[in-house]
C-alpha positions as CSV (number, residue, x, y, z in Angstrom):
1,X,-6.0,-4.4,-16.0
2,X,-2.8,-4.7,-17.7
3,X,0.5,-5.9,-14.9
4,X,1.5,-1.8,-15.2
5,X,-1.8,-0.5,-13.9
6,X,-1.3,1.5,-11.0
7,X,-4.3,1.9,-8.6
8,X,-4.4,4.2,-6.0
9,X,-6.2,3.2,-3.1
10,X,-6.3,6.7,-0.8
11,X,-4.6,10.1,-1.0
12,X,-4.8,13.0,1.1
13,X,-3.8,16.6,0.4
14,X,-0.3,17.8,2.4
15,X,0.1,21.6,3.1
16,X,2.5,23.3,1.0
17,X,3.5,27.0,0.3
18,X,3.0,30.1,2.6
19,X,-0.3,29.6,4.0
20,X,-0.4,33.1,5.5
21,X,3.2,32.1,7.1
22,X,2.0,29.4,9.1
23,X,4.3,26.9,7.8
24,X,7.0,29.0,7.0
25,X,9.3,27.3,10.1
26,X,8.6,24.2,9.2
27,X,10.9,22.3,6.7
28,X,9.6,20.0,4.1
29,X,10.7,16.4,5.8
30,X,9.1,18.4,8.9
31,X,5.5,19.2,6.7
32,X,6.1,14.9,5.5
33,X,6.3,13.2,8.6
34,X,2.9,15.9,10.4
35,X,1.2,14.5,6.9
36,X,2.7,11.0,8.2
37,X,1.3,10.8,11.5
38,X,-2.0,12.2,10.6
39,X,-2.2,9.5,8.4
40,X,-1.3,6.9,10.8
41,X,-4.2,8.3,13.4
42,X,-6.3,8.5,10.8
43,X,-5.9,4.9,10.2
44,X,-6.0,3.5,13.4
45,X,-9.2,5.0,14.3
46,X,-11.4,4.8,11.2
47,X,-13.0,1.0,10.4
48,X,-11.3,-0.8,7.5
49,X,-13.6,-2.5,5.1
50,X,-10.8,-5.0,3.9
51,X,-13.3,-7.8,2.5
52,X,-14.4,-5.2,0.5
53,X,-11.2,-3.9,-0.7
54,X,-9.7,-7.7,-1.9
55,X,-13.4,-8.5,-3.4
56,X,-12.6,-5.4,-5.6
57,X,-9.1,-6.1,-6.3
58,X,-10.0,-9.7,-7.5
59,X,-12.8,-8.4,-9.7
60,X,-10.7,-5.6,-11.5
61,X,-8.2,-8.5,-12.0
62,X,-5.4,-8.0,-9.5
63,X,-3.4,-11.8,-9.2
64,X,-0.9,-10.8,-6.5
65,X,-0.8,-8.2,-3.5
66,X,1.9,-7.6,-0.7
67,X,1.7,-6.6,2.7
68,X,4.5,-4.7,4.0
69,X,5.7,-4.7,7.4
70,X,5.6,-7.4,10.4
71,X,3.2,-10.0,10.1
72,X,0.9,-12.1,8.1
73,X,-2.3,-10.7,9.2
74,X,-3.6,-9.3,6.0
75,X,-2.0,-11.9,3.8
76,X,-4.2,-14.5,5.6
77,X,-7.0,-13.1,5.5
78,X,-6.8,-12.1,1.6
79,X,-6.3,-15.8,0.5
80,X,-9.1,-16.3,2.4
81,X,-11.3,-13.7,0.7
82,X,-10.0,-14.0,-2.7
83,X,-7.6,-17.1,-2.8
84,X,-7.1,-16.9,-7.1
85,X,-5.0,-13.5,-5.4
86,X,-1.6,-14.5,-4.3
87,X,-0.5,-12.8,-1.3
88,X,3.2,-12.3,-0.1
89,X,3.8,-10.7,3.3
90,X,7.0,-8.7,3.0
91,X,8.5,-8.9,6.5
92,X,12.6,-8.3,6.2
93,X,15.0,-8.0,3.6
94,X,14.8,-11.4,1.7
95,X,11.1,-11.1,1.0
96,X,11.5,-7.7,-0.4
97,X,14.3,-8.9,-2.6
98,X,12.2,-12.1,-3.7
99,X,9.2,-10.3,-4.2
100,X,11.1,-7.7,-6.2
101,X,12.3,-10.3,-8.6
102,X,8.8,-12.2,-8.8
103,X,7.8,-9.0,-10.0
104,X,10.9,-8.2,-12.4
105,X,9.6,-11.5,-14.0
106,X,6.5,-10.6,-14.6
107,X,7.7,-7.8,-16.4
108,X,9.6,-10.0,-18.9
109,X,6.8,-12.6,-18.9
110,X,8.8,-15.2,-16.9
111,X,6.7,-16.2,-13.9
């Protein structure tokens, strides 16, 4: 898996056009965040299966992974699972930026 691969991990279909009308009053950011918060209930009731997930990331290759939002949770528990993977928990502003220019040198081959 080359440092451009792009793996998607979950999608979900969001309503668009007519639909006999019923969504006709609804604006697109409107249709986003219903498609948002479905999501979000979705996830909070349905079991993970995160050992699983990192055990297939480190077999198809995958050397770093970032958790975005508050806390270190998943980041700790990846290096646990798969510690060749290096995690970075993106928490505020600085880690973002770092983690954008790790990134910016892997492109150019300057880790």
């Amino acid at each position: 898996m080359s440092s451009s691969t792009v793996v998607i991990v979950g999608a979900k279909r969001t309503p668009i056009g007519s639909f006999n009308g019923a969504f006709a009053a609804l604006t697109s950011p409107n249709l986003g965040a219903t498609a948002i918060r479905a999501a979000l209930a979705r996830q909070a009731s349905c079991p993970v299966r995160w050992v699983e997930t990192v055990q297939a990331f480190a077999a198809r290759g995958v050397t770093r992974a970032f958790e975005c939002g508050p806390g270190r949770v998943l980041t700790g528990l990846g290096k646990r699972i798969a510690p060749a993977i290096e995690g970075q928990a993106l928490d505020d502003g600085d880690a973002i930026a770092a983690a954008l220019a790790a990134l910016a040198g892997d492109a150019t081959g300057e880790r």
